[in-house]
Backbone as ProteinMPNN parsed JSONL, in Angstrom:
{"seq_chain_A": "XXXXXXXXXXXXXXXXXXXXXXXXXXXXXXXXXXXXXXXXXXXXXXXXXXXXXXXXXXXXXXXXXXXXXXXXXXXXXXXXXXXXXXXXXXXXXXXXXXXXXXXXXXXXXXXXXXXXXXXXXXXXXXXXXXXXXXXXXXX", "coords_chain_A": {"N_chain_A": [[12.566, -32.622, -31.261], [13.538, -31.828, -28.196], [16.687, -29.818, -26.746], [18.204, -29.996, -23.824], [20.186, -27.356, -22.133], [22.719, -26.882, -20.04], [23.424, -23.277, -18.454], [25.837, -21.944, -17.579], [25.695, -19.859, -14.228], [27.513, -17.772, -13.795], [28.998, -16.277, -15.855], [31.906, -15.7, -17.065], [33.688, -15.652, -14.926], [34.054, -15.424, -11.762], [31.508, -14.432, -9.031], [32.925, -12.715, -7.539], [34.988, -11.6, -8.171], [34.02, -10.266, -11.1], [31.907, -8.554, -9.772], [34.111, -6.794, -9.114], [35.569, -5.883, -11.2], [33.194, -4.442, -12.134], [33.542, -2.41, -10.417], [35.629, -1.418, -10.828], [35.448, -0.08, -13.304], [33.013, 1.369, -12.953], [34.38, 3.599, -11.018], [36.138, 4.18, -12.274], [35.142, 5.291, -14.354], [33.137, 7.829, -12.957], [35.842, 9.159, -11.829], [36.677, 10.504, -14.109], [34.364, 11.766, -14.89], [34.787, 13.814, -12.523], [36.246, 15.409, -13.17], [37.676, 18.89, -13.794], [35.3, 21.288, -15.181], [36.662, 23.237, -16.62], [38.953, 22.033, -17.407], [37.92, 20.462, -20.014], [36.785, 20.832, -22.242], [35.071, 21.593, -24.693], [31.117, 22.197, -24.672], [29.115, 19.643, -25.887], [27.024, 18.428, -25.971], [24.397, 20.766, -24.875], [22.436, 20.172, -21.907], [20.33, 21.488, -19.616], [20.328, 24.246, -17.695], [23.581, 25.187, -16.909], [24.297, 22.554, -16.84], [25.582, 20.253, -19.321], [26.95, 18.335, -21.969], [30.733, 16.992, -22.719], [33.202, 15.778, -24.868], [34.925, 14.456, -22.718], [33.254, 14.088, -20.878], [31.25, 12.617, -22.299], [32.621, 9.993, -22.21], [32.936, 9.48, -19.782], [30.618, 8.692, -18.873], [29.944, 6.812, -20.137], [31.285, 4.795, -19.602], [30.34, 4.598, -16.658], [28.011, 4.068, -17.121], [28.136, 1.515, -18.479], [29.346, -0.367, -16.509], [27.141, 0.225, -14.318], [25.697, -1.273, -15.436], [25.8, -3.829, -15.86], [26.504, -4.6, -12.953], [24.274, -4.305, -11.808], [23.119, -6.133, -13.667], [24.152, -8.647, -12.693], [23.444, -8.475, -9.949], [20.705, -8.722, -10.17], [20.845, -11.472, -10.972], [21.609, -12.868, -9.372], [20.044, -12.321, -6.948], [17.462, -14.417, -5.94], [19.597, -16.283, -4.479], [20.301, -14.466, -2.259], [19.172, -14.21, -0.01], [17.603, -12.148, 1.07], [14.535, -10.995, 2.376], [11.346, -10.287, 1.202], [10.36, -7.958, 1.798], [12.363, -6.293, 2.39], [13.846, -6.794, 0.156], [12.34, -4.844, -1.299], [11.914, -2.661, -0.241], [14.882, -1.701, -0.87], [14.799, -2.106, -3.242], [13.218, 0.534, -3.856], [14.744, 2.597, -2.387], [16.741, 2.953, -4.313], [15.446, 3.539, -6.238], [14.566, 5.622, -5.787], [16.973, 7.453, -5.332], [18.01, 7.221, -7.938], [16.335, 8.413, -9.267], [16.256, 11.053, -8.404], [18.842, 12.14, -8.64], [18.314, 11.77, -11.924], [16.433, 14.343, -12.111], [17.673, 16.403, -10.646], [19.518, 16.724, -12.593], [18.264, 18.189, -14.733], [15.921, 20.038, -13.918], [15.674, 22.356, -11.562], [16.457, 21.58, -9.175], [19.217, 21.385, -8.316], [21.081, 20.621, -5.532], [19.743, 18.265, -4.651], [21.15, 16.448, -6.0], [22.662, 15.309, -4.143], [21.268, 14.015, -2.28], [20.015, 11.896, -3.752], [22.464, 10.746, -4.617], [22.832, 9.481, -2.169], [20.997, 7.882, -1.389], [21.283, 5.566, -3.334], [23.474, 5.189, -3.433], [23.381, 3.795, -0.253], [21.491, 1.619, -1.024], [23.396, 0.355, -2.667], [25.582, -0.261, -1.355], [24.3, -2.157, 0.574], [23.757, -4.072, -1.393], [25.973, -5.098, -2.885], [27.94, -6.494, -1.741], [26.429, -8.372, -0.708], [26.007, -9.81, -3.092], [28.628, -10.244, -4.135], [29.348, -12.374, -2.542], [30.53, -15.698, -1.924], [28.68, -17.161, -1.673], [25.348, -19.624, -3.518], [25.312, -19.708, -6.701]], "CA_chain_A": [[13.273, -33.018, -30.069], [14.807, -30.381, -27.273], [17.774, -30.337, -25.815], [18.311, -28.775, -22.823], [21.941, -27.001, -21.923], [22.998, -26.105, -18.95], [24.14, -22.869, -18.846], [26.684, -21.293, -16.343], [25.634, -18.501, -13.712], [28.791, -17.196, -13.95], [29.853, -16.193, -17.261], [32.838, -14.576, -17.325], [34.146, -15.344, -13.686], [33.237, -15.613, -10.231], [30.94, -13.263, -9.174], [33.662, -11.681, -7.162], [36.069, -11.012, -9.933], [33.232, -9.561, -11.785], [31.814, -7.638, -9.437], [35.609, -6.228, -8.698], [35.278, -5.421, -12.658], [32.139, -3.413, -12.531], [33.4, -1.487, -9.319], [36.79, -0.386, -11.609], [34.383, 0.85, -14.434], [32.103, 2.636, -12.276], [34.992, 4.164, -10.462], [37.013, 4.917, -13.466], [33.762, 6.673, -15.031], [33.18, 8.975, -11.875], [36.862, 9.94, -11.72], [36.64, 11.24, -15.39], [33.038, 12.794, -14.643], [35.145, 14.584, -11.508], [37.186, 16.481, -14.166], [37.086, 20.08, -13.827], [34.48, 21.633, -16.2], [37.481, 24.004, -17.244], [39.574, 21.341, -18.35], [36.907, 19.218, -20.34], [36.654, 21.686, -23.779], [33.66, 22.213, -25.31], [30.37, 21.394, -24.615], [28.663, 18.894, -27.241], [25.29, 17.897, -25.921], [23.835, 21.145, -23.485], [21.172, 19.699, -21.174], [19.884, 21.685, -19.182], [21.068, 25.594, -17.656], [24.338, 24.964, -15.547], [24.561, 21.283, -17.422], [26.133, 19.978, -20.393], [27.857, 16.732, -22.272], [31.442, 17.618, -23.016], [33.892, 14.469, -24.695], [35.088, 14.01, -21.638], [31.896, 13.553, -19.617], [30.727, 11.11, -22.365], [34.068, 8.735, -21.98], [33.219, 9.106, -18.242], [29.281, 8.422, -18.908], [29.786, 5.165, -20.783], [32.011, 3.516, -18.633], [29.572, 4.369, -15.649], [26.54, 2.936, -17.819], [28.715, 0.219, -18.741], [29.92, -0.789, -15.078], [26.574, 0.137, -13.536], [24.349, -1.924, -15.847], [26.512, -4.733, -15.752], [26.707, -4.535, -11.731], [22.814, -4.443, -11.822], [22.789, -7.549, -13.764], [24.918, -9.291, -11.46], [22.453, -8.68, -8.577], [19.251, -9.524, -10.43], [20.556, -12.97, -11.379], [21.953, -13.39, -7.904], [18.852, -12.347, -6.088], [17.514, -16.067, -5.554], [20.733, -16.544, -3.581], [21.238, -13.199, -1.174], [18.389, -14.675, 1.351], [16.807, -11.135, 1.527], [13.21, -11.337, 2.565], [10.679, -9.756, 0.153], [10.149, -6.684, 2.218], [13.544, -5.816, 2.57], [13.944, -6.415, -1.244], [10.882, -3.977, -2.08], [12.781, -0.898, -0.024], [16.279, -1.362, -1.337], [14.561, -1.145, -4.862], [12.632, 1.729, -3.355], [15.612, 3.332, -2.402], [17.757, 2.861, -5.089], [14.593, 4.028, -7.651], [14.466, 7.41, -5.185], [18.178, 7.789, -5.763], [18.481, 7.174, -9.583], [15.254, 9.618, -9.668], [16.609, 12.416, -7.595], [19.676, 12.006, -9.828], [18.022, 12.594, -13.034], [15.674, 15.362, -11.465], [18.745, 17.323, -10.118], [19.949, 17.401, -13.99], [16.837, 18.396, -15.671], [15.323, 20.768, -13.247], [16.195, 23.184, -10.339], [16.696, 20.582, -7.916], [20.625, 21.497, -8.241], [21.783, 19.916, -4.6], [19.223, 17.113, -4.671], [21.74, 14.936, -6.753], [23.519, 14.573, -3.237], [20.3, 13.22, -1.523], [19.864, 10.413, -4.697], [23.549, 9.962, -4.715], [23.245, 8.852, -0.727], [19.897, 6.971, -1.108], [21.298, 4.63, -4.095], [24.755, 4.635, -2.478], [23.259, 2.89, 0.232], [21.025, 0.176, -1.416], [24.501, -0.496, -3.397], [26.122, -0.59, -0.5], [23.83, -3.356, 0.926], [23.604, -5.626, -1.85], [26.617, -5.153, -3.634], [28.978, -7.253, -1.414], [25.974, -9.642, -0.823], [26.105, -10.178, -4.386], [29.852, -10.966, -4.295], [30.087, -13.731, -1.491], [30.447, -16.902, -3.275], [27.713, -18.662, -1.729], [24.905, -19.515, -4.195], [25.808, -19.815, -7.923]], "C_chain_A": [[13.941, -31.783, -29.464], [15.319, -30.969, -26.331], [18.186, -29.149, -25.077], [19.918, -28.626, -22.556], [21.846, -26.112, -21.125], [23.822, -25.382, -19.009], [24.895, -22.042, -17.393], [26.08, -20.197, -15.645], [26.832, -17.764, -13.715], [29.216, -16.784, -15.201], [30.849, -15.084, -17.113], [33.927, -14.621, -16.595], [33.37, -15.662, -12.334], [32.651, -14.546, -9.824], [31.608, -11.829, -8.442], [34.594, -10.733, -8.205], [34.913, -10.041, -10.791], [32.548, -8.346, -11.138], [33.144, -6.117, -9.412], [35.347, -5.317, -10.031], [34.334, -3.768, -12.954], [32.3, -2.23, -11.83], [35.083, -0.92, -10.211], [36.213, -0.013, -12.501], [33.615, 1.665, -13.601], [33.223, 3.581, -11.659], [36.035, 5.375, -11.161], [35.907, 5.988, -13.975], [33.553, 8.011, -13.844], [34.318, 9.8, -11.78], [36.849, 10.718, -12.854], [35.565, 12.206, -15.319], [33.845, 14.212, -13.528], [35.772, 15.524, -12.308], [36.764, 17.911, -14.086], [36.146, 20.74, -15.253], [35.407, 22.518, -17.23], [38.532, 23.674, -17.983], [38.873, 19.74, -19.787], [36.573, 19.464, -21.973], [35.04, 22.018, -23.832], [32.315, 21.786, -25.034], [29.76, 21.012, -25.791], [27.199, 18.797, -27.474], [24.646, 19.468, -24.574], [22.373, 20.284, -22.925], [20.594, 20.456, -20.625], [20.892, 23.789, -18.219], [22.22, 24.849, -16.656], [25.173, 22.986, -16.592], [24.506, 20.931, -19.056], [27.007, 18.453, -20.496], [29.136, 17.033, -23.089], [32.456, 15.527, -23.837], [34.171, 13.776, -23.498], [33.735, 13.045, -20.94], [31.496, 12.236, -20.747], [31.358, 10.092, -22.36], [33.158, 8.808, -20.963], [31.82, 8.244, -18.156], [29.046, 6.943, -19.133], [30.33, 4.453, -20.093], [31.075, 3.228, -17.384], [28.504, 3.498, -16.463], [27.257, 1.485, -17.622], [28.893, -0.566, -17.771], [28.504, -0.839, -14.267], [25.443, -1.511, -13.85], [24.862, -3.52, -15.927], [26.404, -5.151, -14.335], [25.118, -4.888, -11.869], [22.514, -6.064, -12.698], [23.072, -8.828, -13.008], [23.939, -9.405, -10.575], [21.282, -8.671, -9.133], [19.51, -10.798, -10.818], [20.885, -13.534, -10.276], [20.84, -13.295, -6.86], [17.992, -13.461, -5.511], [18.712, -16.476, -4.287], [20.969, -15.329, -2.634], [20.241, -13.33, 0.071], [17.688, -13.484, 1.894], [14.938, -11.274, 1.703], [12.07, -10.073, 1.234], [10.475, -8.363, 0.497], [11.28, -5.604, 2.29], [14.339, -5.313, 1.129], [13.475, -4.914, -1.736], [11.844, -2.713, -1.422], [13.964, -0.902, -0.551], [15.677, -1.084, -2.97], [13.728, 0.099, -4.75], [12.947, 2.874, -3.491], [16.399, 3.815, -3.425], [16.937, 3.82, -6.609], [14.412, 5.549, -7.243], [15.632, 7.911, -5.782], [18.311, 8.638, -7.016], [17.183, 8.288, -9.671], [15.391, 11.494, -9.126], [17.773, 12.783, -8.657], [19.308, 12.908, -11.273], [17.964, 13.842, -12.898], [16.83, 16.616, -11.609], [19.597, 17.747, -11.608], [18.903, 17.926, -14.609], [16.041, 19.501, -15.092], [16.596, 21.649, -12.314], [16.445, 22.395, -9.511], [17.844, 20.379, -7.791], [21.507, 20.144, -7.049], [20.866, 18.819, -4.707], [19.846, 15.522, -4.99], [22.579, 14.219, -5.435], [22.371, 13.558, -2.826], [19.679, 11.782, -2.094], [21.36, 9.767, -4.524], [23.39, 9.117, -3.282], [21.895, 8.053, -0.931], [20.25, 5.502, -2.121], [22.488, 4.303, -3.764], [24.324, 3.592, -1.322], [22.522, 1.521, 0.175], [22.232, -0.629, -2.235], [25.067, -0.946, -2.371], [25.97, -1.8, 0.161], [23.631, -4.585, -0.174], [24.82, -5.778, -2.857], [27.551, -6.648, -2.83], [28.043, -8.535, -0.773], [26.086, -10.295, -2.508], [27.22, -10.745, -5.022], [30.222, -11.897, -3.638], [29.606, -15.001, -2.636], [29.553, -17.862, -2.432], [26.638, -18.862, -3.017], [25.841, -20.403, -5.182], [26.17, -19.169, -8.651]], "O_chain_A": [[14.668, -30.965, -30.028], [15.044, -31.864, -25.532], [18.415, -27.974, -25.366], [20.736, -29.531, -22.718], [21.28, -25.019, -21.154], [24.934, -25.759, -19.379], [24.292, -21.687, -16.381], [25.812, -19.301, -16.446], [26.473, -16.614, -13.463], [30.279, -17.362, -15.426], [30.636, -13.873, -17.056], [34.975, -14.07, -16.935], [32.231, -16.085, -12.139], [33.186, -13.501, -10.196], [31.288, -10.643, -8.521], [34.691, -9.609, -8.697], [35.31, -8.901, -11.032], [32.531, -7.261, -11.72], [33.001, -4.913, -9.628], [34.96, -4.154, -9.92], [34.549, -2.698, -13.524], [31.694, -1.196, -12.112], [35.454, 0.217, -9.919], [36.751, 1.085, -12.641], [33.765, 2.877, -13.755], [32.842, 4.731, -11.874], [36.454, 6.509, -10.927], [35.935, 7.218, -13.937], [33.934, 9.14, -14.151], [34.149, 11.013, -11.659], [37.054, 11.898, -12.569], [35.763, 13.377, -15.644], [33.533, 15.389, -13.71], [35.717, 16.669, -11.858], [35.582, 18.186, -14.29], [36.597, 20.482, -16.369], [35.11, 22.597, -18.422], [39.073, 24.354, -18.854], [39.285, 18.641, -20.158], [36.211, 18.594, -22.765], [34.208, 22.556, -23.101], [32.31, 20.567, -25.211], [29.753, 21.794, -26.741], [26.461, 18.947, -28.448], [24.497, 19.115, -23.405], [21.458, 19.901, -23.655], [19.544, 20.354, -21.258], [22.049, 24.131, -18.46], [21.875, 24.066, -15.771], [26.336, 22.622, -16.766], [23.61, 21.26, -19.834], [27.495, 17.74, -19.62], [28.875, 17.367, -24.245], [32.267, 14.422, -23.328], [33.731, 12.653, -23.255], [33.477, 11.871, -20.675], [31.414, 11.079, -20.334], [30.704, 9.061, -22.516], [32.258, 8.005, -21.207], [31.806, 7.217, -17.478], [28.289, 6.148, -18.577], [29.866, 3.329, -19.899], [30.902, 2.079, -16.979], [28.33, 2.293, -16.284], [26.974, 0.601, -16.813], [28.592, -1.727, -18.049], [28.418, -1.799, -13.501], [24.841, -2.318, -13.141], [23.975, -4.36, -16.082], [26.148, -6.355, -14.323], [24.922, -6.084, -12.087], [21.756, -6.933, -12.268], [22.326, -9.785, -12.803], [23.51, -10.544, -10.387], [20.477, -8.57, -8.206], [18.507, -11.466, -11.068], [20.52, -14.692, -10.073], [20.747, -14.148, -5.978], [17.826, -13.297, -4.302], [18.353, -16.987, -3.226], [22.124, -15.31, -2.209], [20.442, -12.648, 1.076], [17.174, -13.569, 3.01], [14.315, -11.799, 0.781], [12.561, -9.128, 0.617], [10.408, -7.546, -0.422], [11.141, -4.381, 2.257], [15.001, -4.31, 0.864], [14.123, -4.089, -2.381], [12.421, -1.915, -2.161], [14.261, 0.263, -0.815], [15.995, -0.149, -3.704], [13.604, 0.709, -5.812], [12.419, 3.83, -4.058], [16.738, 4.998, -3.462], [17.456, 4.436, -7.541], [14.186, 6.476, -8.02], [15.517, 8.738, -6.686], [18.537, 9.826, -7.248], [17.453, 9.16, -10.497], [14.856, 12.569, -9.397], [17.58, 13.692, -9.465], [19.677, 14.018, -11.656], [18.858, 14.604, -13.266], [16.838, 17.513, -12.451], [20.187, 18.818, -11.753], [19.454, 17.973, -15.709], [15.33, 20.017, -15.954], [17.826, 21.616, -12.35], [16.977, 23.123, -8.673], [18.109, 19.323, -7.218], [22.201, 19.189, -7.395], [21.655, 17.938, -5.047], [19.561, 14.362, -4.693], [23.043, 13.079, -5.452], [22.538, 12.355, -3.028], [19.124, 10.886, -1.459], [21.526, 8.562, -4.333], [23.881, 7.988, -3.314], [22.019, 7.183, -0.068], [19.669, 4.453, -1.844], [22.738, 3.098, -3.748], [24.885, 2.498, -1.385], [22.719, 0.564, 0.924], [22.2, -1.838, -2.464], [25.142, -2.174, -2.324], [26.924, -2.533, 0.421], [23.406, -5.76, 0.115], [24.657, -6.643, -3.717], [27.713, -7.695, -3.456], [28.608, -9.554, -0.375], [26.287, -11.497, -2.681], [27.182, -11.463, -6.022], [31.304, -12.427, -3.889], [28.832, -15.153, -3.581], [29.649, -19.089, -2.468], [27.044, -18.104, -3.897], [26.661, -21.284, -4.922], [26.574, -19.614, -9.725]]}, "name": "protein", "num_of_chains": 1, "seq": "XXXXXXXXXXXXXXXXXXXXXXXXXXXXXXXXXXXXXXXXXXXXXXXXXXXXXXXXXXXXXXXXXXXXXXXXXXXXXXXXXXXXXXXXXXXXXXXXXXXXXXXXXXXXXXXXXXXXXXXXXXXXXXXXXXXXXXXXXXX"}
């Protein structure tokens, strides 16, 4: 015999409150990442020439993971509800996959300034579905 149980879209909160959540973890993580390299000590993990993982940066690292990937779940279970058309979908994940790829890139390679041109391409697919993702229509 199965028994079905209905389970909340919401866990935790409303999706505003939660979003609110993920946008003080991501925010908090960036401000710690902003830390001067001179006050940060030692580096732990080097990556790459110019780049390194210092305590600091990985406090700041985890909270961003933590806040982003959390935020990202949020708007894939809400997606059903944000009334975006399929085409419109397909470029904001487009965008957002240029971003997060320019991103890496710009640590790992020569592509130094590049991380601005991912930061502004995934800034603005957040931008567009973040605060669809918080109106409380839907579930």
């Amino acid at each position: 015999m199965t028994e079905t149980v209905a389970m909340s879209q919401d866990v935790g909160g409303a999706p505003r409150s939660q979003v609110a959540i993920t946008a003080l973890l991501i925010g908090a993580g960036v401000l710690i990442l902003l830390v001067p390299a001179g006050a940060e000590g030692k580096v732990l993990v080097p990556l790459s020439e110019g780049h390194g993982l210092s305590a600091v940066d990985g406090v700041g690292a985890a909270l961003l993971a933590v806040g982003a990937t959390w935020l990202e779940v949020l708007v894939v279970r809400r997606l059903p509800y944000l009334a975006l058309p399929p085409r419109a979908l397909f470029a904001l994940g487009l965008l957002a996959g240029l971003g997060i790829g320019l991103l890496v890139a710009s640590v790992f390679s020569r592509f130094f300034w590049w991380w601005a041109v991912g930061a502004a391409a995934l800034g603005l697919a957040v931008l567009v579905l973040v605060p669809l993702t918080a109106r409380r229509g839907g579930r």
